[in-house]
N, CA, C and O atoms as a GROMACS GRO file, in nm:
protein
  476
    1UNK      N    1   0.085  -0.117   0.000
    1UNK     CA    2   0.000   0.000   0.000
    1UNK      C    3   0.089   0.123   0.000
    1UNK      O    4   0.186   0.118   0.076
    2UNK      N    5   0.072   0.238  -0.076
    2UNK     CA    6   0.120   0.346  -0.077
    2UNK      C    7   0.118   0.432   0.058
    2UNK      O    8   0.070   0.406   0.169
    3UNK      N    9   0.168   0.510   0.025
    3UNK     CA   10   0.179   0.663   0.129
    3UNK      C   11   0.029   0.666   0.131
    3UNK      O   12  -0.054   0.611   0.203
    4UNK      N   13   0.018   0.760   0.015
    4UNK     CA   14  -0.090   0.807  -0.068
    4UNK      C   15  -0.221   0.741  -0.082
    4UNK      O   16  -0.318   0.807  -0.118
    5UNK      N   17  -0.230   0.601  -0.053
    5UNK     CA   18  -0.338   0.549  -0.014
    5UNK      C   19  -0.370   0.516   0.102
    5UNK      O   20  -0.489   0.493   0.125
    6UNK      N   21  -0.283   0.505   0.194
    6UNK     CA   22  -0.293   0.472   0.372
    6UNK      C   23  -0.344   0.659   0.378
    6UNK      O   24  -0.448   0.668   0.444
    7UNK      N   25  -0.293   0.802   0.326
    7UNK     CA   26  -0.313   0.932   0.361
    7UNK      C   27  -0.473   0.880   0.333
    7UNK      O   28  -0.531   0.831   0.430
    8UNK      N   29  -0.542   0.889   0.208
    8UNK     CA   30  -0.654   0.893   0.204
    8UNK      C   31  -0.762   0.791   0.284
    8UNK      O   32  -0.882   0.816   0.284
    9UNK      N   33  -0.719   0.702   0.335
    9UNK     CA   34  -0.743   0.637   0.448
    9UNK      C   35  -0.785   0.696   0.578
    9UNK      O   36  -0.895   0.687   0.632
   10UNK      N   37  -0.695   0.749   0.613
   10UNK     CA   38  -0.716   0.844   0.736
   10UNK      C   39  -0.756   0.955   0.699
   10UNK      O   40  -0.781   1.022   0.800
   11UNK      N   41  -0.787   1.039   0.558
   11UNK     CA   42  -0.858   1.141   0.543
   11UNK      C   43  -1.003   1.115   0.522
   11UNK      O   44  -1.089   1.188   0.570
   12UNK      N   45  -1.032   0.999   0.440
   12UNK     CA   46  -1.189   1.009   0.438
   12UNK      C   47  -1.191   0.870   0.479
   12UNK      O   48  -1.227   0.800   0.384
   13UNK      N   49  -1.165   0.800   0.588
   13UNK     CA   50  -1.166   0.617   0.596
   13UNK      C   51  -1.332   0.606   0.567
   13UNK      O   52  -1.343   0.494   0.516
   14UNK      N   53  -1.429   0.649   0.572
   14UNK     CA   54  -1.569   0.626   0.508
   14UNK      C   55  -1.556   0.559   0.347
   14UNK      O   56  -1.573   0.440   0.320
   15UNK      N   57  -1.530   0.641   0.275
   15UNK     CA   58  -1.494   0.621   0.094
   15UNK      C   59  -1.383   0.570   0.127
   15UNK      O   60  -1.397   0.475   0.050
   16UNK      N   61  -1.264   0.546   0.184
   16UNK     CA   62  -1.149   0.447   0.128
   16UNK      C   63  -1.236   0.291   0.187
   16UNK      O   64  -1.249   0.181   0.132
   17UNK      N   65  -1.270   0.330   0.290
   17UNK     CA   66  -1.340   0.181   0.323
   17UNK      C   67  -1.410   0.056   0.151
   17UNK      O   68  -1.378  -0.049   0.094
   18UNK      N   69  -1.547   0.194   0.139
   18UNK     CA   70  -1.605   0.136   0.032
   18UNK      C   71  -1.557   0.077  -0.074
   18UNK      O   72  -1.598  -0.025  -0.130
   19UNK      N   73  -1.431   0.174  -0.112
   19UNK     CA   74  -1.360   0.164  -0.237
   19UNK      C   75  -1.265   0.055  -0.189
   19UNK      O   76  -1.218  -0.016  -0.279
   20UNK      N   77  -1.229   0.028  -0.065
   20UNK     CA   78  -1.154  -0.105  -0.007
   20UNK      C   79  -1.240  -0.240  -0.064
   20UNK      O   80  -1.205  -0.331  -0.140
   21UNK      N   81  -1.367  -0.212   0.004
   21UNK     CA   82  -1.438  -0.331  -0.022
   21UNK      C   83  -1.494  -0.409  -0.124
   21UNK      O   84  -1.529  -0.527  -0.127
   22UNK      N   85  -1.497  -0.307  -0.217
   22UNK     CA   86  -1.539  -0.329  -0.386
   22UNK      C   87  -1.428  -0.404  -0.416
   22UNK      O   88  -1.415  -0.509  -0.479
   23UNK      N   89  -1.351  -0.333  -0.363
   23UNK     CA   90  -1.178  -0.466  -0.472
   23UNK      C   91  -1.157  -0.581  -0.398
   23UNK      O   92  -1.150  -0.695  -0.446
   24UNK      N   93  -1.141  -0.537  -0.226
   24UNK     CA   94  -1.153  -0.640  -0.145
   24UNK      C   95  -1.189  -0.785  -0.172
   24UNK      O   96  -1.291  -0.842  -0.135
   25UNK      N   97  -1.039  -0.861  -0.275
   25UNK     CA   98  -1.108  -1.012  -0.295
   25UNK      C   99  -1.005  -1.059  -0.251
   25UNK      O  100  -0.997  -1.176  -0.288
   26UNK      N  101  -0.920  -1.030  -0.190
   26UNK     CA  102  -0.809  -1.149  -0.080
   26UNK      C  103  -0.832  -1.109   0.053
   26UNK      O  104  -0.886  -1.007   0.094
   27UNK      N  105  -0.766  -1.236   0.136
   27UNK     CA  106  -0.722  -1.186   0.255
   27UNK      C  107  -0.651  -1.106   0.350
   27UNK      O  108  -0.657  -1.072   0.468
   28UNK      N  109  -0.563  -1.084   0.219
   28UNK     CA  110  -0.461  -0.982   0.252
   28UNK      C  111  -0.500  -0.834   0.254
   28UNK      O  112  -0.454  -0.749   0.331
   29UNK      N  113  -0.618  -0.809   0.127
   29UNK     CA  114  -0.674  -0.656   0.124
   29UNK      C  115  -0.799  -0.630   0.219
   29UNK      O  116  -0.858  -0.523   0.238
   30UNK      N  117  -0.825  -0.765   0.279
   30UNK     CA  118  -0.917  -0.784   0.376
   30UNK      C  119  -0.845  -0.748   0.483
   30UNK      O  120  -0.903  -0.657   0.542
   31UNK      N  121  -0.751  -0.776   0.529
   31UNK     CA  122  -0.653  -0.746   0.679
   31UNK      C  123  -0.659  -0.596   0.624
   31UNK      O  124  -0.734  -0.505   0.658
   32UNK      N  125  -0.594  -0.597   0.562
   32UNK     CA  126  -0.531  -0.397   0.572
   32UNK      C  127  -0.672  -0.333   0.551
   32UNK      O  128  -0.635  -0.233   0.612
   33UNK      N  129  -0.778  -0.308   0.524
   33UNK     CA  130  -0.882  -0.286   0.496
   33UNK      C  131  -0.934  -0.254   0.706
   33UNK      O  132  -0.956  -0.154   0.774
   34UNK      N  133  -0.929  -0.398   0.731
   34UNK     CA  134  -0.928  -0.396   0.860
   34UNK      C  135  -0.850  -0.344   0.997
   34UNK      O  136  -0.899  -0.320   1.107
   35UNK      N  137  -0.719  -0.336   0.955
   35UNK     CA  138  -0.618  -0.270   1.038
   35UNK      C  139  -0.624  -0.121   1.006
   35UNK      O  140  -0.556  -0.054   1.082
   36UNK      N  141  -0.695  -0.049   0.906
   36UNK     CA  142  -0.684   0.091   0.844
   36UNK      C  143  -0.784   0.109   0.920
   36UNK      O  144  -0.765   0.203   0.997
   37UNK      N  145  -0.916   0.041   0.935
   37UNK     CA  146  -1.039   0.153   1.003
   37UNK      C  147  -1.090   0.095   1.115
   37UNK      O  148  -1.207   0.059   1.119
   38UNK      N  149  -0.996   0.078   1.227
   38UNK     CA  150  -1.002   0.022   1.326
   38UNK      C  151  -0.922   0.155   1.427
   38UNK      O  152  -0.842   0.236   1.381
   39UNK      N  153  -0.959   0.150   1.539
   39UNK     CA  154  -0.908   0.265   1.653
   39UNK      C  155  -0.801   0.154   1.700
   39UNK      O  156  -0.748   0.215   1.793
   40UNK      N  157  -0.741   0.040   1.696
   40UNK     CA  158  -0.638  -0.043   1.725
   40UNK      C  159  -0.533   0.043   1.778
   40UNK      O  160  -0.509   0.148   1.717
   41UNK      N  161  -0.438   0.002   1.927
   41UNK     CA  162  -0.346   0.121   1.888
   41UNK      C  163  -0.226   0.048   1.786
   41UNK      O  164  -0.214  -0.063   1.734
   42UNK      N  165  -0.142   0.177   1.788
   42UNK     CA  166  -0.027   0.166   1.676
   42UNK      C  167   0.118   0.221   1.736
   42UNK      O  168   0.120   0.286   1.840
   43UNK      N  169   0.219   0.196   1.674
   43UNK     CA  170   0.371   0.235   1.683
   43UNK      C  171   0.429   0.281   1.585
   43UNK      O  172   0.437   0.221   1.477
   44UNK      N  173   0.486   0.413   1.614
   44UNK     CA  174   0.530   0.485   1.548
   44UNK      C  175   0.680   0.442   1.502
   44UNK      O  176   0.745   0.361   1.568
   45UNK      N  177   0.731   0.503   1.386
   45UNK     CA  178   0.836   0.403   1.315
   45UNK      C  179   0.948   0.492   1.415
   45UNK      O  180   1.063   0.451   1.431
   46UNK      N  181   0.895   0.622   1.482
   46UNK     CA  182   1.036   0.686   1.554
   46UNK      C  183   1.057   0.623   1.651
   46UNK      O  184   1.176   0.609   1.683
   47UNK      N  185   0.927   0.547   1.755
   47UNK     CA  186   0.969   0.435   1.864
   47UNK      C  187   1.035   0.264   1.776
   47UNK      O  188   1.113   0.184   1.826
   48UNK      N  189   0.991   0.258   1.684
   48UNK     CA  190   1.044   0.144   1.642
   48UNK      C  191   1.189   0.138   1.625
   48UNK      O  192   1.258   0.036   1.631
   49UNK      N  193   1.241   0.289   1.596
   49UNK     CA  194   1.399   0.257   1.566
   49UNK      C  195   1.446   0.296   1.675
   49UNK      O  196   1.567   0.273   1.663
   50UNK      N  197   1.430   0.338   1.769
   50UNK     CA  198   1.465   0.325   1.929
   50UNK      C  199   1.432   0.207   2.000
   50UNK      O  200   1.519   0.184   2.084
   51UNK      N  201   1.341   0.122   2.000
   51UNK     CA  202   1.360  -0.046   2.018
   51UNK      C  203   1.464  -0.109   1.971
   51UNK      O  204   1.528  -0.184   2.045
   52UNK      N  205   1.504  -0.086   1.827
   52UNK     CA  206   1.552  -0.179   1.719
   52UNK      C  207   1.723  -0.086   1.758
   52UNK      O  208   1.828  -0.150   1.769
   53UNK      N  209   1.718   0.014   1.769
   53UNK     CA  210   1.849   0.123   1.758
   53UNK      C  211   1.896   0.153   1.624
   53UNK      O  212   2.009   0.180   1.582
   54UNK      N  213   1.769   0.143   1.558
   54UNK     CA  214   1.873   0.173   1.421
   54UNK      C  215   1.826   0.353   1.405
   54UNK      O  216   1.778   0.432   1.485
   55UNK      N  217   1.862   0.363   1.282
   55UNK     CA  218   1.804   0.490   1.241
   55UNK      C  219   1.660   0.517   1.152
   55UNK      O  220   1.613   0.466   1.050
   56UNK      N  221   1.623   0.609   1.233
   56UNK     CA  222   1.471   0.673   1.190
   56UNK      C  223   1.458   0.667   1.059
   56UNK      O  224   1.346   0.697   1.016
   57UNK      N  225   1.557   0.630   0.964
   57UNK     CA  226   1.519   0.650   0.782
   57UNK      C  227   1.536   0.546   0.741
   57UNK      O  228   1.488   0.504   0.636
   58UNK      N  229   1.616   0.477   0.824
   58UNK     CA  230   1.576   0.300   0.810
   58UNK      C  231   1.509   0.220   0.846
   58UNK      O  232   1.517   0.105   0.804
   59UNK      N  233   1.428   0.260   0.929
   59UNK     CA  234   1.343   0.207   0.965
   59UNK      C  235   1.220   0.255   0.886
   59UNK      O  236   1.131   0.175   0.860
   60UNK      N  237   1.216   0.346   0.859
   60UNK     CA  238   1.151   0.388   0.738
   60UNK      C  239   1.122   0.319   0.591
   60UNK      O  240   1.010   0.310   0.541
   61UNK      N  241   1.208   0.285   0.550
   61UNK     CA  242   1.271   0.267   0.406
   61UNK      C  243   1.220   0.124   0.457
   61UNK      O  244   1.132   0.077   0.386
   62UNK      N  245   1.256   0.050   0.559
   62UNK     CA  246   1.207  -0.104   0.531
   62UNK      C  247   1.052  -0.087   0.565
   62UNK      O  248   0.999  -0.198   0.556
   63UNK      N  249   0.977  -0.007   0.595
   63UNK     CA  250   0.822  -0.017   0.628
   63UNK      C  251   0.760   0.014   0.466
   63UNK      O  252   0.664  -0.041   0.412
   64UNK      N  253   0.847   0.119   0.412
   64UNK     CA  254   0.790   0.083   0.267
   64UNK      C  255   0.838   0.007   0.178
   64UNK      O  256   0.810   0.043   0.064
   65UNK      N  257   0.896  -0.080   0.188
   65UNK     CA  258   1.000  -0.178   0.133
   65UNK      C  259   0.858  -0.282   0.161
   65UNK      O  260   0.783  -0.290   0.064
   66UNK      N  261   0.829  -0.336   0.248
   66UNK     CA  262   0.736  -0.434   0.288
   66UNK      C  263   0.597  -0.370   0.286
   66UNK      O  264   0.502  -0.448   0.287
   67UNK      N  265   0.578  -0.268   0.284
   67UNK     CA  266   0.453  -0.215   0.259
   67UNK      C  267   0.419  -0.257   0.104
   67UNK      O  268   0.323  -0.327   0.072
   68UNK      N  269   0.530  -0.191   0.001
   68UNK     CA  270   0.495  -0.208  -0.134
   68UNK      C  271   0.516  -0.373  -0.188
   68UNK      O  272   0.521  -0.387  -0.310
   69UNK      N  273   0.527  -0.487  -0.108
   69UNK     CA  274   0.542  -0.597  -0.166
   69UNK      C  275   0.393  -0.638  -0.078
   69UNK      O  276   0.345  -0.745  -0.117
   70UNK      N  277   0.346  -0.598  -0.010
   70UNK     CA  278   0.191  -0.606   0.070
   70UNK      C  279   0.216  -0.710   0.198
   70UNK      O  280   0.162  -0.810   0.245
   71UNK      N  281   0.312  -0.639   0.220
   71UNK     CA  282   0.355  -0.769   0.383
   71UNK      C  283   0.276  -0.654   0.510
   71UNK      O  284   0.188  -0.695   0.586
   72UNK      N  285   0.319  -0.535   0.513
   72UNK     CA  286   0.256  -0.451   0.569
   72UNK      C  287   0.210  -0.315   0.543
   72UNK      O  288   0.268  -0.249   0.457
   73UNK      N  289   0.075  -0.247   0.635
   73UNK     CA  290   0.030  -0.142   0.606
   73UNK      C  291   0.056  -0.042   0.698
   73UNK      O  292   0.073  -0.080   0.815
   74UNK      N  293   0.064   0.105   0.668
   74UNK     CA  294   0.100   0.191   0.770
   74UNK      C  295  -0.024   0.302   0.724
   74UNK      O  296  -0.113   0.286   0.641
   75UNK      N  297   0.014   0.446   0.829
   75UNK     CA  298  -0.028   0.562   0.822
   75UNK      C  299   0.054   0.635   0.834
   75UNK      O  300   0.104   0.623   0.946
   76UNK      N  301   0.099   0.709   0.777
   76UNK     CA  302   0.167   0.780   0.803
   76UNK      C  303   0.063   0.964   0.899
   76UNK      O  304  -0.058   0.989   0.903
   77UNK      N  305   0.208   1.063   0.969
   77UNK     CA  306   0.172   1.131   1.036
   77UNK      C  307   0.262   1.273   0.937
   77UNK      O  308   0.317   1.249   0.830
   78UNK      N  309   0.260   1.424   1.007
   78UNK     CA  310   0.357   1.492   0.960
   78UNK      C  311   0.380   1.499   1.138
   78UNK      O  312   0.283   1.481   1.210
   79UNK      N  313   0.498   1.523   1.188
   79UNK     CA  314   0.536   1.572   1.283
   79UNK      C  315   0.648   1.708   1.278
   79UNK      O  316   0.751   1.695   1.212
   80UNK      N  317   0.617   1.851   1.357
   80UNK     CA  318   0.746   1.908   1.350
   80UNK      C  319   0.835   1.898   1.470
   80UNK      O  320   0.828   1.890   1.593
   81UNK      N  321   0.917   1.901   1.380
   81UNK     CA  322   1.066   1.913   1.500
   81UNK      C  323   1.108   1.976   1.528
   81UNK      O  324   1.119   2.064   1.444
   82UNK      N  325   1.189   2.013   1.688
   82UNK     CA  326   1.203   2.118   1.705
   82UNK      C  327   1.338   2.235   1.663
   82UNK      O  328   1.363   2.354   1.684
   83UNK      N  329   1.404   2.109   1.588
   83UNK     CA  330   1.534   2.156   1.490
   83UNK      C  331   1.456   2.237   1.377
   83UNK      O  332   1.518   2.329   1.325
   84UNK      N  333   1.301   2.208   1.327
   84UNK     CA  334   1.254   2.324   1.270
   84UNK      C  335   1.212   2.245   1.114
   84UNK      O  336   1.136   2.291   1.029
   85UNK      N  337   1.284   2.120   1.109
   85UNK     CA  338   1.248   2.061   1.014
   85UNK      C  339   1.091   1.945   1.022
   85UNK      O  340   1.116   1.841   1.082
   86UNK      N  341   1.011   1.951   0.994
   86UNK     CA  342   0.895   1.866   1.030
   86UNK      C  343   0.980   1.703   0.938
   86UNK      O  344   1.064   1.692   0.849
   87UNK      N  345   0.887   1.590   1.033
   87UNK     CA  346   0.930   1.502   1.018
   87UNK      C  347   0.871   1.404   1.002
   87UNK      O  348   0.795   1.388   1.097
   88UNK      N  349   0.862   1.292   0.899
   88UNK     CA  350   0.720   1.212   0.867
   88UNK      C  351   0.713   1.091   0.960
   88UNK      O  352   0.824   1.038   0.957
   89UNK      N  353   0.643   1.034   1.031
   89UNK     CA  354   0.641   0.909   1.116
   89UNK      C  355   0.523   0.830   1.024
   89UNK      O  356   0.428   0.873   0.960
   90UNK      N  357   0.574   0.698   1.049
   90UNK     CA  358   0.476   0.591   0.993
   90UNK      C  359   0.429   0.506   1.112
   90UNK      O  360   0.518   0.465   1.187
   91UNK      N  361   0.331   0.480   1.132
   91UNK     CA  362   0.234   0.405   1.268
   91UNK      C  363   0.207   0.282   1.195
   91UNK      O  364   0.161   0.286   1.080
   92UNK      N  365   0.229   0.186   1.249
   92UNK     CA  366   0.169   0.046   1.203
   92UNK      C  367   0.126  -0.056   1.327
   92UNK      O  368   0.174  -0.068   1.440
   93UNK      N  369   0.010  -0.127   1.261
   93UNK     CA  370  -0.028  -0.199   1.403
   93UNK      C  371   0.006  -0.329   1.471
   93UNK      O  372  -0.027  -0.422   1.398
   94UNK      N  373   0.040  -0.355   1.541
   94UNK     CA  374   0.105  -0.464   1.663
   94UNK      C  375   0.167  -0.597   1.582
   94UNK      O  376   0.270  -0.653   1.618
   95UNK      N  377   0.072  -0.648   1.443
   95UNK     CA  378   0.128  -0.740   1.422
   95UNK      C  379   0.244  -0.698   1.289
   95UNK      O  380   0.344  -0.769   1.274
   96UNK      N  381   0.221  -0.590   1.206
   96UNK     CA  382   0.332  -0.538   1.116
   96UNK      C  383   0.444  -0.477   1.232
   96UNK      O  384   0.558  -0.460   1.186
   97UNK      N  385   0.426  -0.443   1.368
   97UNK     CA  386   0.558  -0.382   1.419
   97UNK      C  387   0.633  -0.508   1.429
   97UNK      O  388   0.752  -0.501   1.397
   98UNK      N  389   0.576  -0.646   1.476
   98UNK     CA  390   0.658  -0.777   1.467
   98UNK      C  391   0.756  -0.816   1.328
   98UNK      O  392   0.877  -0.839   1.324
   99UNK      N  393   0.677  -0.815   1.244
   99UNK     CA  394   0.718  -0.819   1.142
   99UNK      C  395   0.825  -0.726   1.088
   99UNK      O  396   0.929  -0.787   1.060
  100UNK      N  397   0.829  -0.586   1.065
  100UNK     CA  398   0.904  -0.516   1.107
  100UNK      C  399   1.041  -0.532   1.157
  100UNK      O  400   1.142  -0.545   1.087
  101UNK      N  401   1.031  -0.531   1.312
  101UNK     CA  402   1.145  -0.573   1.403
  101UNK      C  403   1.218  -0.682   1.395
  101UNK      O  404   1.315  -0.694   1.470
  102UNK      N  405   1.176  -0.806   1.282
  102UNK     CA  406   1.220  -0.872   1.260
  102UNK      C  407   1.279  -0.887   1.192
  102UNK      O  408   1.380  -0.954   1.217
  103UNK      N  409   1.253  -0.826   1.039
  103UNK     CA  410   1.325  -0.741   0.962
  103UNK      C  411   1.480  -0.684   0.951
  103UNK      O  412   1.591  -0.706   0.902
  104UNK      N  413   1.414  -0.606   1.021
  104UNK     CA  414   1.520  -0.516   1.116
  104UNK      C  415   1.649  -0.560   1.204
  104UNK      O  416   1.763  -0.520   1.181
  105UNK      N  417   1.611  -0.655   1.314
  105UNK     CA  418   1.666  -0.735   1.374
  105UNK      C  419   1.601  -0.765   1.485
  105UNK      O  420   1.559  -0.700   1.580
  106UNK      N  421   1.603  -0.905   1.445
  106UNK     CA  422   1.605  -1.034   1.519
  106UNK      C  423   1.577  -1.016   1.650
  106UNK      O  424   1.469  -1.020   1.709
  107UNK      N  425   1.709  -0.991   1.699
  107UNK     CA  426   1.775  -1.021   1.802
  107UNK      C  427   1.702  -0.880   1.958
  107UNK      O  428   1.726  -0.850   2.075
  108UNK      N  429   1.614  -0.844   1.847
  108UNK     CA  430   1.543  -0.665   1.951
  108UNK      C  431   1.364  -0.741   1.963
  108UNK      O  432   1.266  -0.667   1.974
  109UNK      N  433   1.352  -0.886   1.959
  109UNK     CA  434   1.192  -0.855   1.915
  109UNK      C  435   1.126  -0.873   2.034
  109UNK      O  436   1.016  -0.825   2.061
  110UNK      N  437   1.225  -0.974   2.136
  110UNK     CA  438   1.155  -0.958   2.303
  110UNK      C  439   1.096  -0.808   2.314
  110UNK      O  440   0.974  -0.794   2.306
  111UNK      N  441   1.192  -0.678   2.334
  111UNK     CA  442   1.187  -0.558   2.355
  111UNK      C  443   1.033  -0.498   2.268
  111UNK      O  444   0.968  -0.403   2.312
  112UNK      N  445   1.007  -0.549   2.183
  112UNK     CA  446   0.902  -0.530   2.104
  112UNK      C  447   0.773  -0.549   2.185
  112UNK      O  448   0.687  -0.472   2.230
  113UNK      N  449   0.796  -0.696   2.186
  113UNK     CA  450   0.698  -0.781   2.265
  113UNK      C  451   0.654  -0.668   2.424
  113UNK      O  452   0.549  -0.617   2.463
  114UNK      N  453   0.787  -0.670   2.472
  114UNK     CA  454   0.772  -0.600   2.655
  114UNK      C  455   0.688  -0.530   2.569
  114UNK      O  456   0.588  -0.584   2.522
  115UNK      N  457   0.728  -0.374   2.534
  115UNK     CA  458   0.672  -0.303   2.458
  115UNK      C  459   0.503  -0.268   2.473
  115UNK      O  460   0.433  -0.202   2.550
  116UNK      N  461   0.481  -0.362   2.343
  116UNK     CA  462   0.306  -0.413   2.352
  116UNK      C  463   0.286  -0.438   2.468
  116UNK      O  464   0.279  -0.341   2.544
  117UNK      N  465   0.275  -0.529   2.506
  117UNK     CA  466   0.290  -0.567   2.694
  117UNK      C  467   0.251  -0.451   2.774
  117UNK      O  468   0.142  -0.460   2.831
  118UNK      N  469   0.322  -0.341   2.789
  118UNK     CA  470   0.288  -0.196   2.866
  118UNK      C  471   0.185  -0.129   2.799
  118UNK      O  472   0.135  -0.030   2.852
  119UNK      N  473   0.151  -0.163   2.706
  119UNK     CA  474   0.073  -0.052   2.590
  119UNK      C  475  -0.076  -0.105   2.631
  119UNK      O  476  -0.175  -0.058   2.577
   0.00000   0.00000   0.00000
C-alpha cells in the first residue's frame, strides 16, 4: 500500500473503506482494509527505531520496502521538529511492528513484545 493510499485512508476512511471493499477479494486486502479503520493502537516508526536502535530513515525505508510488496500497512503522520524541520512518522499496528522488528533485527523482538505488553 502506498503513502498516498494509507493518507486517504485516514482522510476520508468512510470512501477508502467502500472503495476497499469493492476490490476487497483477498485476505490480505481484507486485513489492511481492517487494520486501516479500526481505533487499534499503533507504533510509530520513531519508537520502532529506538527499540531496534537503528536509524529513523531505516526504519523507514524497510516499512515501505514491505509495505509495497503487501507484507505490511502503515499511516503515516507529519510531525514538527524542534530543529525546525517537520518530520514524517509511519504508525503500524502490533502485528506489522513484529514483522518489522524482525526485519530489522532479530535479536530486539523480546523488547518489542515487553513493549506491547505496557501498551
Amino acid at each position: 500500500m502506498t503513502p498516498e493510499v494509507a493518507q486517504q485512508a485516514i482522510d476520508d476512511p468512510a470512501v477508502f473503506m467502500a472503495k476497499a471493499l469493492v476490490m476487497a477479494n483477498d485476505a490480505q486486502t481484507s486485513r489492511i482494509v481492517r487494520d486501516l479503520t479500526t481505533t487499534a493502537p499503533t507504533m510509530s516508526s520513531r519508537e520502532l527505531a529506538d527499540l531496534t536502535e537503528k536509524l529513523h530513515a531505516n526504519v523507514k525505508r524497510t516499512i515501505e520496502t514491505l509495505a509495497a510488496k503487501g507484507i505490511v500497512a502503515f499511516s503515516q503522520t507529519d510531525e514538527k521538529s524542534t530543529g525546525g524541520r517537520p518530520t514524517t512518522l509511519f504508525h503500524v499496528n502490533q502485528r506489522d511492528s513484529y514483522v518489522i522488528v524482525a526485519q530489522l533485527s532479530p535479536e530486539f523482538t523480546a523488547r518489542l513484545v515487553d513493549r506491547w505488553q505496557e501498551l
